[in-house]
C-alpha positions as CSV (number, residue, x, y, z in Angstrom):
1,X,0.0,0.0,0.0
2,X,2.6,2.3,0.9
3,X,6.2,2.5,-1.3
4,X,8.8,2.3,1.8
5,X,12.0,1.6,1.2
6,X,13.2,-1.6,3.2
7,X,16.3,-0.3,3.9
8,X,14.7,2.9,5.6
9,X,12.1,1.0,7.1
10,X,14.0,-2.1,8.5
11,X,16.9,-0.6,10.0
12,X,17.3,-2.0,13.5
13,X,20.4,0.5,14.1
14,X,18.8,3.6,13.4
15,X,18.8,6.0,16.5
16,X,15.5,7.5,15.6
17,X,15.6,10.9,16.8
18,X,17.6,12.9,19.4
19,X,14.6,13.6,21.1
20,X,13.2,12.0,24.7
21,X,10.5,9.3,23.9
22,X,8.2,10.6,26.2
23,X,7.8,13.7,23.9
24,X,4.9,13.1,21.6
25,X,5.5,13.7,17.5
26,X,3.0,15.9,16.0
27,X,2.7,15.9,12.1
28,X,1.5,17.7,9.9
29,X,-0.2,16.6,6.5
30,X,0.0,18.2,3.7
31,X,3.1,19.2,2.2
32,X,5.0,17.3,5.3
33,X,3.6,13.8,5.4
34,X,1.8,13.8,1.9
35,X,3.7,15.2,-0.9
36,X,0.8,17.4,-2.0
37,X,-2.7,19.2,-0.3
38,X,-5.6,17.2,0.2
39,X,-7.1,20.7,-0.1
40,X,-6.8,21.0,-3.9
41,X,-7.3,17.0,-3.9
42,X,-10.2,17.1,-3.1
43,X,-11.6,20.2,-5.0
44,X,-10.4,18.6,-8.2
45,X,-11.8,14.9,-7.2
46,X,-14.9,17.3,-6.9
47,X,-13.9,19.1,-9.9
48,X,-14.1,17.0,-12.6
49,X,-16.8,14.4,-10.5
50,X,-19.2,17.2,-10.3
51,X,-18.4,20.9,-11.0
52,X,-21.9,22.3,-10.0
53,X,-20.5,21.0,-6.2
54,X,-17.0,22.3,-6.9
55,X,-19.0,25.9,-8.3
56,X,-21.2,25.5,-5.0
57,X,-18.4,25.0,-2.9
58,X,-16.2,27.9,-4.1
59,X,-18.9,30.5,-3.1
60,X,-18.3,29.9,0.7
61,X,-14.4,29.8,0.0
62,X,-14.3,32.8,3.0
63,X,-14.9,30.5,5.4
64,X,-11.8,28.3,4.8
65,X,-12.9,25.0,7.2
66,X,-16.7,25.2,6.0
67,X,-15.2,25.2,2.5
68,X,-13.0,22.1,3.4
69,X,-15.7,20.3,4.9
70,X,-17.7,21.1,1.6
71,X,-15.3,19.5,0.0
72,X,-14.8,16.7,2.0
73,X,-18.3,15.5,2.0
74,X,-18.5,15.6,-1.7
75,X,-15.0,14.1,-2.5
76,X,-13.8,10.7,-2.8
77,X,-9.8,10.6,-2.4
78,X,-7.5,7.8,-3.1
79,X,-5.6,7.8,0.4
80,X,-3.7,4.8,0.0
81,X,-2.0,5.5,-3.6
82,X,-1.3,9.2,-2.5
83,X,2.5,10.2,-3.0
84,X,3.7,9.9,0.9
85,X,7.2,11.3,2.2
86,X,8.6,7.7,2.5
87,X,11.4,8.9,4.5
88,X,8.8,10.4,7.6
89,X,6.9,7.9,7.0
90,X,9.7,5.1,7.8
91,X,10.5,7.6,10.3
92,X,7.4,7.4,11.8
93,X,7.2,3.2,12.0
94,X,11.2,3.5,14.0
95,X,9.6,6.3,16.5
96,X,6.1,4.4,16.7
97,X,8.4,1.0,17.4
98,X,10.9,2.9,19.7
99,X,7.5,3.5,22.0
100,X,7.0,7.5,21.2
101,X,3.4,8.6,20.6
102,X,3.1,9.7,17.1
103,X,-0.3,12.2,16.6
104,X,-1.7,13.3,13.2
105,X,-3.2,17.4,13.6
106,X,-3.4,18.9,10.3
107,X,-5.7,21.9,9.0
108,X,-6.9,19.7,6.4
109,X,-10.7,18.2,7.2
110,X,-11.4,15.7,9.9
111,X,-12.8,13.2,7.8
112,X,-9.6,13.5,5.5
113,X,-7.6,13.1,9.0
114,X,-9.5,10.3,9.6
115,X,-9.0,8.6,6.2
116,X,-5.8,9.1,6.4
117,X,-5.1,7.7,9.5
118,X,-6.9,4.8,9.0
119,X,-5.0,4.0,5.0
120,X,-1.6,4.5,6.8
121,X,-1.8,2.9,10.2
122,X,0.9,5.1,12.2
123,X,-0.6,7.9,14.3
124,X,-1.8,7.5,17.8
125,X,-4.4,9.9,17.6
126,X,-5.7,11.9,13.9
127,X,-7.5,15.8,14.3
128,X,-8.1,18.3,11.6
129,X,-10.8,21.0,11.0
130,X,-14.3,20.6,12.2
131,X,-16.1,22.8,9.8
132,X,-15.9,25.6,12.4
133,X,-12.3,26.3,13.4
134,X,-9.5,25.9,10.6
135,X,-6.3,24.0,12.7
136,X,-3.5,25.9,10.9
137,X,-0.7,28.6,12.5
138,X,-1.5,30.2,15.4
139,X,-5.4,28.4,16.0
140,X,-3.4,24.5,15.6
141,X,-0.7,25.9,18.3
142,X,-3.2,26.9,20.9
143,X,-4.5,23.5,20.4
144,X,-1.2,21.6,20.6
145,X,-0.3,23.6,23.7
146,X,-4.3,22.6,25.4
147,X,-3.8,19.0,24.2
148,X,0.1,18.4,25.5
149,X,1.1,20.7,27.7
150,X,4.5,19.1,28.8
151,X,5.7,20.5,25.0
152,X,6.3,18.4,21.5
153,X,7.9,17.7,18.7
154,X,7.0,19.3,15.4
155,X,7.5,17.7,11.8
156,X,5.9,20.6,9.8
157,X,7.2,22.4,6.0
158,X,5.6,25.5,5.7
159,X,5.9,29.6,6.6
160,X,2.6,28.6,8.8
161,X,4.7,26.2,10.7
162,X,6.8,28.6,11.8
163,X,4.8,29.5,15.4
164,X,4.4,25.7,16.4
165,X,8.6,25.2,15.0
166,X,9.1,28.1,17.6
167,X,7.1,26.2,20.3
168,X,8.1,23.0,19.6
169,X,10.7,21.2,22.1
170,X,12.6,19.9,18.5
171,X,11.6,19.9,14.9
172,X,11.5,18.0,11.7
173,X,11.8,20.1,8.9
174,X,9.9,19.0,5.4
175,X,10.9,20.5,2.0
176,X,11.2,24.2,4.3
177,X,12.4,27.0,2.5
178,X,16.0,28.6,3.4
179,X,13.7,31.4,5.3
180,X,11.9,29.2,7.5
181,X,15.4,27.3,8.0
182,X,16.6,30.7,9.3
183,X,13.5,31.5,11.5
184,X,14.1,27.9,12.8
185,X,17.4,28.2,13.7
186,X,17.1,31.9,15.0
187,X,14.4,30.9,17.3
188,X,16.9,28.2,18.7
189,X,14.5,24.9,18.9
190,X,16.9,22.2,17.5
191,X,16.4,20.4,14.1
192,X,16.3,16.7,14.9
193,X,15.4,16.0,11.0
194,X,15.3,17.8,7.2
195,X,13.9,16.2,4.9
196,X,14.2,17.4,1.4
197,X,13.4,16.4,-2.2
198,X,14.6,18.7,-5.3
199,X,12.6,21.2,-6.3
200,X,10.6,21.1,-9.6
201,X,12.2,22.5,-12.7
202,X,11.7,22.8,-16.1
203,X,12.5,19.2,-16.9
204,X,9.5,18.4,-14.9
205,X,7.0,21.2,-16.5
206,X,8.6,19.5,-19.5
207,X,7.4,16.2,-18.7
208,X,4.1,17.4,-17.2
209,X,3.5,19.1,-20.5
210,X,4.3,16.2,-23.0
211,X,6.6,18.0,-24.8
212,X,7.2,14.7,-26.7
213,X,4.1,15.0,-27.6
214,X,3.7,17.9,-29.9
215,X,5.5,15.9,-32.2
216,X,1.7,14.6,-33.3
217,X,1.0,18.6,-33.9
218,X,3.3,18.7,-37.2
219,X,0.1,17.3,-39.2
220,X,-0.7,20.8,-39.3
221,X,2.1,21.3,-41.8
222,X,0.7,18.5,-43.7
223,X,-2.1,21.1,-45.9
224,X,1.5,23.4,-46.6
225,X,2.6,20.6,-49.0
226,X,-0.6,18.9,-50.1
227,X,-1.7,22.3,-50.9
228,X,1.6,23.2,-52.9
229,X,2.2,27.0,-50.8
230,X,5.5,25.5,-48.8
231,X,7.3,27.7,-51.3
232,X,5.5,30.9,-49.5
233,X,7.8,32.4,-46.7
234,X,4.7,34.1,-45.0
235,X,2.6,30.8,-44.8
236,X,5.3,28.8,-43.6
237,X,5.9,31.0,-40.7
238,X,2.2,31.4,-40.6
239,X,2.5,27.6,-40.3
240,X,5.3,27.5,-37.7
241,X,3.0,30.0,-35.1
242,X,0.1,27.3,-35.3
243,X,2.3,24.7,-34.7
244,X,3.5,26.5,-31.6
245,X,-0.1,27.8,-30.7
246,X,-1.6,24.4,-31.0
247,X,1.4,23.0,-29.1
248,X,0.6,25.2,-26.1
249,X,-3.2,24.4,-26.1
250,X,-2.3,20.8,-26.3
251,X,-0.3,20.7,-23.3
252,X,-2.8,22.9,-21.4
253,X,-5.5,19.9,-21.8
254,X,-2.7,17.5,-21.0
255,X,-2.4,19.2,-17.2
256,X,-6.0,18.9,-17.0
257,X,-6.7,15.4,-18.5
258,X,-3.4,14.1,-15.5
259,X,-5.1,16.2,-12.9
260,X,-8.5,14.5,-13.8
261,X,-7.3,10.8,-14.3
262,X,-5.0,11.5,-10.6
263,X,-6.7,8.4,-9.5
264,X,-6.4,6.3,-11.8
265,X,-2.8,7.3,-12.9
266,X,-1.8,6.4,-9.1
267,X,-2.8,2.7,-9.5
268,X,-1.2,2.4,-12.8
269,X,2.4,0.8,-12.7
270,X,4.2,3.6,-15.3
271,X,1.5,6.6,-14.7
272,X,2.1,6.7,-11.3
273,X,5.4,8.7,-11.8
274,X,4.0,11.6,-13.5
275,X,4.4,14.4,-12.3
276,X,0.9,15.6,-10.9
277,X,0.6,11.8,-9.9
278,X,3.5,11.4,-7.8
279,X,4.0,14.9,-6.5
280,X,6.2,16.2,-7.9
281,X,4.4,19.1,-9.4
282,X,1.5,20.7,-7.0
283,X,-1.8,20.0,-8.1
284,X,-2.4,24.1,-7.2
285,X,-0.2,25.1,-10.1
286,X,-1.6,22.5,-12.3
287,X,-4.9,24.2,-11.6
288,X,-3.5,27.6,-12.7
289,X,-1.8,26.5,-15.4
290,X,-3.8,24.9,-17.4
291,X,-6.4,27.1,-18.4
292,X,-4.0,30.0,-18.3
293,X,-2.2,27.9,-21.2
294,X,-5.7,26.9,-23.0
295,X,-6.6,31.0,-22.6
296,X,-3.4,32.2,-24.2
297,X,-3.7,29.2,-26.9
298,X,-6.8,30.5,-27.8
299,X,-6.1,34.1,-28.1
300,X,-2.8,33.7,-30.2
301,X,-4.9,31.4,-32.3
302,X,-8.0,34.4,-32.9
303,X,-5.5,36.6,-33.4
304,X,-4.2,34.1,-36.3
305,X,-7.3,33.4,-38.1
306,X,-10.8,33.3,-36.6
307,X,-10.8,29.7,-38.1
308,X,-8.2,28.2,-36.3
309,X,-9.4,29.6,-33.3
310,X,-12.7,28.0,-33.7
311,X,-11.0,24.7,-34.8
312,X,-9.2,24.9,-31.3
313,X,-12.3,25.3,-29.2
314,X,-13.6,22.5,-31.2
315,X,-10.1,20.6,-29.9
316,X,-10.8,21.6,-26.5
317,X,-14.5,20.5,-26.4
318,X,-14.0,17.6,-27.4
319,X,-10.4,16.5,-25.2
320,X,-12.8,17.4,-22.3
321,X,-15.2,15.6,-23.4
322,X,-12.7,12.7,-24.0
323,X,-11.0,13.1,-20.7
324,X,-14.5,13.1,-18.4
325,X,-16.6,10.5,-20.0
326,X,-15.9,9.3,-23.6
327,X,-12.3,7.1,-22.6
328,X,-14.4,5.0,-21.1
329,X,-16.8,4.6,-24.1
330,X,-15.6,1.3,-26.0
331,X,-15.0,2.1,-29.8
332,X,-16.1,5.7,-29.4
333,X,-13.3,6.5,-27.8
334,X,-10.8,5.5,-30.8
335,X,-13.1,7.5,-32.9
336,X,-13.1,10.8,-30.9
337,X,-8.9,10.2,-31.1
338,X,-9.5,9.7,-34.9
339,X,-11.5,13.2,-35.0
340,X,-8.7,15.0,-32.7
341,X,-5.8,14.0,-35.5
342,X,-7.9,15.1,-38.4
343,X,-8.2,18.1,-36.7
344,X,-4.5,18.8,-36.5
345,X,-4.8,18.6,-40.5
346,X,-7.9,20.7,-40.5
347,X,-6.2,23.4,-38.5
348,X,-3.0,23.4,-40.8
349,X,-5.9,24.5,-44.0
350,X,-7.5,27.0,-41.7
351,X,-4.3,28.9,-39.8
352,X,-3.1,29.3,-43.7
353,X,-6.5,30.6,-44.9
354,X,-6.5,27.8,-47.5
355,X,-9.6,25.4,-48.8
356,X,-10.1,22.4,-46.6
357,X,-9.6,19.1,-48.9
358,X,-12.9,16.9,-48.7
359,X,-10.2,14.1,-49.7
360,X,-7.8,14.9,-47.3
361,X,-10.2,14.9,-44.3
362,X,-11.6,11.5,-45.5
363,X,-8.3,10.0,-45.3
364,X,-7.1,11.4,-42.6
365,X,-10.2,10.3,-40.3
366,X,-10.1,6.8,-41.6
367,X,-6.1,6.3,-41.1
368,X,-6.4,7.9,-37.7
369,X,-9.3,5.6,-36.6
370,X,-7.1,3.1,-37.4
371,X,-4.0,3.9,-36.0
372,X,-5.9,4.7,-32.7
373,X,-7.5,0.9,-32.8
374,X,-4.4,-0.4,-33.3
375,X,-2.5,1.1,-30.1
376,X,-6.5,0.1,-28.3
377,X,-6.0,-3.6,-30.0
378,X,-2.0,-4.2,-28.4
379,X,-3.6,-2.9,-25.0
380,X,-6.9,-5.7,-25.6
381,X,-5.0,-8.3,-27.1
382,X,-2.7,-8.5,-23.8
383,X,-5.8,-8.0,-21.6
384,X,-7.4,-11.5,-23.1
385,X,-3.5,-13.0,-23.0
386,X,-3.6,-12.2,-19.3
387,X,-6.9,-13.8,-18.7
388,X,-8.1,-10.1,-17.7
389,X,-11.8,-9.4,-17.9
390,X,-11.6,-5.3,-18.3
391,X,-9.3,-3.0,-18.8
392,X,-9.4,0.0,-15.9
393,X,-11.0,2.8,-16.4
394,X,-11.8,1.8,-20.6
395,X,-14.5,-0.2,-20.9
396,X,-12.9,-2.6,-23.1
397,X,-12.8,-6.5,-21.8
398,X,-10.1,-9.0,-23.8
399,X,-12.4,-11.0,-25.7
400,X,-13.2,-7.5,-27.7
401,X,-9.9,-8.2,-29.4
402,X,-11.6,-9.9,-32.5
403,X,-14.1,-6.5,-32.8
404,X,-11.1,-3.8,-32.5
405,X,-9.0,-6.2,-34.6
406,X,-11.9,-6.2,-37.6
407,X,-12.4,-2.3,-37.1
408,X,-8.9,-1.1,-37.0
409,X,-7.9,-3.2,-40.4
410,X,-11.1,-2.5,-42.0
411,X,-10.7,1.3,-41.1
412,X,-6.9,1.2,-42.3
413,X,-7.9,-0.4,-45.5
414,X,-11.1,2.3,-46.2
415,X,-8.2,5.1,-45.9
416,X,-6.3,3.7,-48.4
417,X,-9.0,3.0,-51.0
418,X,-9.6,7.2,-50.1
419,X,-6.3,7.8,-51.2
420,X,-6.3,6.2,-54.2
421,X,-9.3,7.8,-55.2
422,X,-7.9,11.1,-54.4
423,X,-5.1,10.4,-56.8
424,X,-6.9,9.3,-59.5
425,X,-9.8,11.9,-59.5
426,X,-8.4,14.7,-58.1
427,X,-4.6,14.4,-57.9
428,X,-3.4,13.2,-61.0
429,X,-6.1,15.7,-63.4
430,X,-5.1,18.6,-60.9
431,X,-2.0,19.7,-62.9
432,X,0.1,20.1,-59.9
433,X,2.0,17.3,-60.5
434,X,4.0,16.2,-63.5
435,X,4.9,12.7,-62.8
436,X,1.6,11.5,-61.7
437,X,3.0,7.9,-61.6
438,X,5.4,8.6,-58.4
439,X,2.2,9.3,-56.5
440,X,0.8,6.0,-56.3
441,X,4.2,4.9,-54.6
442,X,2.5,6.9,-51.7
443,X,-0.7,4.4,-51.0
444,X,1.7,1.2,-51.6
445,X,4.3,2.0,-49.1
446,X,1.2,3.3,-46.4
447,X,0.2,0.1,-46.6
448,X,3.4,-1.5,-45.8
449,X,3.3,0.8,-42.7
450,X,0.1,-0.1,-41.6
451,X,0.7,-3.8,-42.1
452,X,3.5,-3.1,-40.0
453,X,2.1,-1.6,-37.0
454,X,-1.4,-3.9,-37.2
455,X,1.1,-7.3,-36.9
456,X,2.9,-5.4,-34.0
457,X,-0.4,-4.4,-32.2
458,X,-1.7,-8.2,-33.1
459,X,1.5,-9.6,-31.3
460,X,0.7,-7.0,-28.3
461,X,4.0,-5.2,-28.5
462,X,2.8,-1.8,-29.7
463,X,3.5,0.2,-26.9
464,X,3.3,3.6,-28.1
465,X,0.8,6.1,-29.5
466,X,1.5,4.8,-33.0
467,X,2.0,8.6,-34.4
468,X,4.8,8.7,-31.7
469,X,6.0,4.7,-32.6
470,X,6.9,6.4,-36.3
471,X,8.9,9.0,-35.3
472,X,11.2,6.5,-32.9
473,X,11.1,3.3,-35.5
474,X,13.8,3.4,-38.0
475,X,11.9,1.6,-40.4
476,X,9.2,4.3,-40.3
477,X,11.1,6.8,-40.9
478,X,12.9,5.4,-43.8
479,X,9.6,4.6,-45.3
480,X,8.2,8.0,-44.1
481,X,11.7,9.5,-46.3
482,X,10.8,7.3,-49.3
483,X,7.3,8.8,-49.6
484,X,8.2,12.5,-49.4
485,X,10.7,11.4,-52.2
486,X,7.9,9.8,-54.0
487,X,5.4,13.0,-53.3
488,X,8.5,15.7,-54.5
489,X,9.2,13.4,-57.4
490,X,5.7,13.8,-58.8
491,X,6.1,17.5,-58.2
């Protein structure tokens, strides 16, 4: 249940800390034991569950502990796959085994005390807020100093802490900043502990944006070649600011779609160390973020082309959409994914002001549905190989394999047969190209590709998003160079 590290937690040597036994350890909760704030857990639990609730509870946010206990009632939290401090909370088991009381008084609610006592197994005793009185600074130190009036130890992290540090007969300091280090020290209680962990940088915005990601955003250059302007300097800058606009909007729904799926990411075995996930980011600035990044998306993208700005709130709709409640619709959901990636193209046609290709769209939505049933088929195929009924959280069970199987070929195949009668209706008569032969080379080595990555799925070793797979696999990148060849060959 919890991640401790045997070698923390199974030390018989270890000392514990410099403190008398008889001297009770308070701790705090969030930020010091939990590597996060059940606060802003809970609101977006509530958030995305219901956001008339989260609305409803934001308009009594004055009152902080009626606001908590809003939230409380309304939220259902996780407690066991939460990202704990493993190092208190080994800590914690050598104090607890050493014979000190160990007590749990956070400002967080008393039903989130509770829970968390009860997932973790450690504390002696568990308060929080009532709904009336909000247990943080100077209202939890009057309490400590009613309930153990012989004095305490503190493990706290924040500027808050800094009245019960100054109390406290010795401290444990959590992920404090060098100020409260100073006040800590200048106020002369000792430091029996620091625990610390790195602070988040730009690698980890990085990761929490998916970065790698916006590699699936250069479809939008794909309308600057199929409609022959790539030789325009203004639309292929005009191109590159869409690319970046749509990049920025795309990681803006990414934040929200990990801050939603925070449950479910926690139980998965690779998820589990993202960044929102494991807590390394703080859900708070997630919360910021995001729609400050979908905002400015949005207005760069007006101020582009009123088009491309619609196209993106289309995006958005339907990622939220996607991310709330149609993941777990079986079969929709690969469709939805096929609509997002034919959006990419459609955006490229608008953010250049040219006409949107009736063939292009076709293609595109049919080759994307399939690509997206292919990644869905590895991911059923090694459900039913497990023996495993459903797949968390998707609404797929393994003996579907045979239905995604049929739908992601037949899907594959139907964008081919759209290509080739793109090339010989529209292409070849267009009078764009002068070598109309060399574009056929184009549906003939697609379907190479897509035999490729269908017997890969089939053999449930497709890991990737396939769009990403292509950019990483040599082969598809080779065949990827021999059909621009092919495409400025007919040129």
């Amino acid at each position: 249940m919890l991640a401790v590290p045997a070698d923390a937690s199974d030390r018989r040597d270890d000392p514990g800390l410099a403190a008398a036994v008889a001297m009770p350890l308070v701790v705090d909760l969030d930020g010091t034991l939990l590597l996060g704030d059940t606060l802003f857990e809970c609101f977006s639990a509530v958030l995305f569950r219901s956001p008339r609730a989260a609305a409803t509870a934001l308009l009594g946010l004055r009152d902080r502990a009626a606001f908590k206990r809003t939230l409380a009632a309304h939220a259902i939290l996780e407690l066991a796959d939460m990202p704990w401090r493993d190092e208190l909370v080994a800590l914690l088991r050598t104090e607890r085994a050493r014979g000190r009381a160990v007590h749990l008084v956070t400002a967080a609610d008393q039903a989130v005390a509770d829970g968390v006592a009860a997932a973790l197994g450690l504390f002696d005793s568990a308060t929080g807020s009532d709904g009336v009185r909000n247990l943080k600074g100077l209202a939890k130190l009057a309490h400590l100093r009613e309930r153990f009036p012989d004095g305490f130890l503190y493990a706290g992290d924040s500027p808050a802490d800094l009245p019960l540090f100054a109390a406290a007969a010795g401290a444990v300091l959590c992920d404090v900043s060098r100020r409260v280090a100073a006040e800590v020290e200048r106020c002369g209680t000792p430091v029996l502990a620091t625990l610390s962990r790195p602070r988040p940088g730009v690698r980890v915005w990085l990761a929490a944006m998916r970065v790698h990601q916006w590699s699936k955003n250069i479809l939008l250059f794909v309308p600057l070649f199929v409609g022959h302007v790539f030789d325009d300097p203004h639309k292929v800058a005009t191109a590159i600011a869409g690319f970046l606009v749509l990049s920025l909007m795309v990681s803006g729904t990414y934040l929200l779609n990990d801050i939603s799926d925070l449950a479910a990411d926690r139980r998965h075995p690779t998820k589990r160390r993202r960044p929102f996930a494991s807590g390394a980011l703080p859900l708070s600035l997630g919360l910021v973020a995001a729609p400050v990044m979908i905002a400015a998306a949005l207005v760069a993208g007006a101020l582009l082309s009123p088009a491309f700005a619609l196209l993106l709130l289309l995006y958005l709709a339907l990622t939220t959409a996607y991310s709330l409640v149609l993941k777990r619709e079986p079969l929709t959901d690969v469709f939805v994914i096929g609509g997002l990636f034919t959006l990419r193209v459609a955006m490229g046609a608008a953010v250049l002001g040219i006409v949107q290709s009736p063939w292009l769209l076709s293609f595109a939505l049919a080759f994307f549905v399939s690509l997206a049933l292919a990644k869905r088929h590895a991911e059923v195929i090694r459900a039913y190989r497990a023996d495993t009924n459903e797949i968390a959280g998707r609404g797929y069970r393994g003996d579907d394999w045979p239905l995604t199987l049929a739908f992601g070929v037949g899907a594959g195949l139907f964008s081919l047969v759209i290509m080739l009668l793109y090339l010989a209706n529209d292409a070849a008569p267009s009078g764009f190209y002068r070598h109309t032969v060399w574009l056929y080379a184009v549906p003939v080595l697609m379907a190479l590709w897509l035999q490729r990555i269908w017997l890969i799925a089939q053999r449930g070793e497709l890991a990737d998003d396939p769009v990403v797979f292509a950019l990483q696999d040599p082969r598809s990148l080779v065949l990827g160079a021999i059909v621009g060849s092919a495409f400025f060959g007919a040129i």
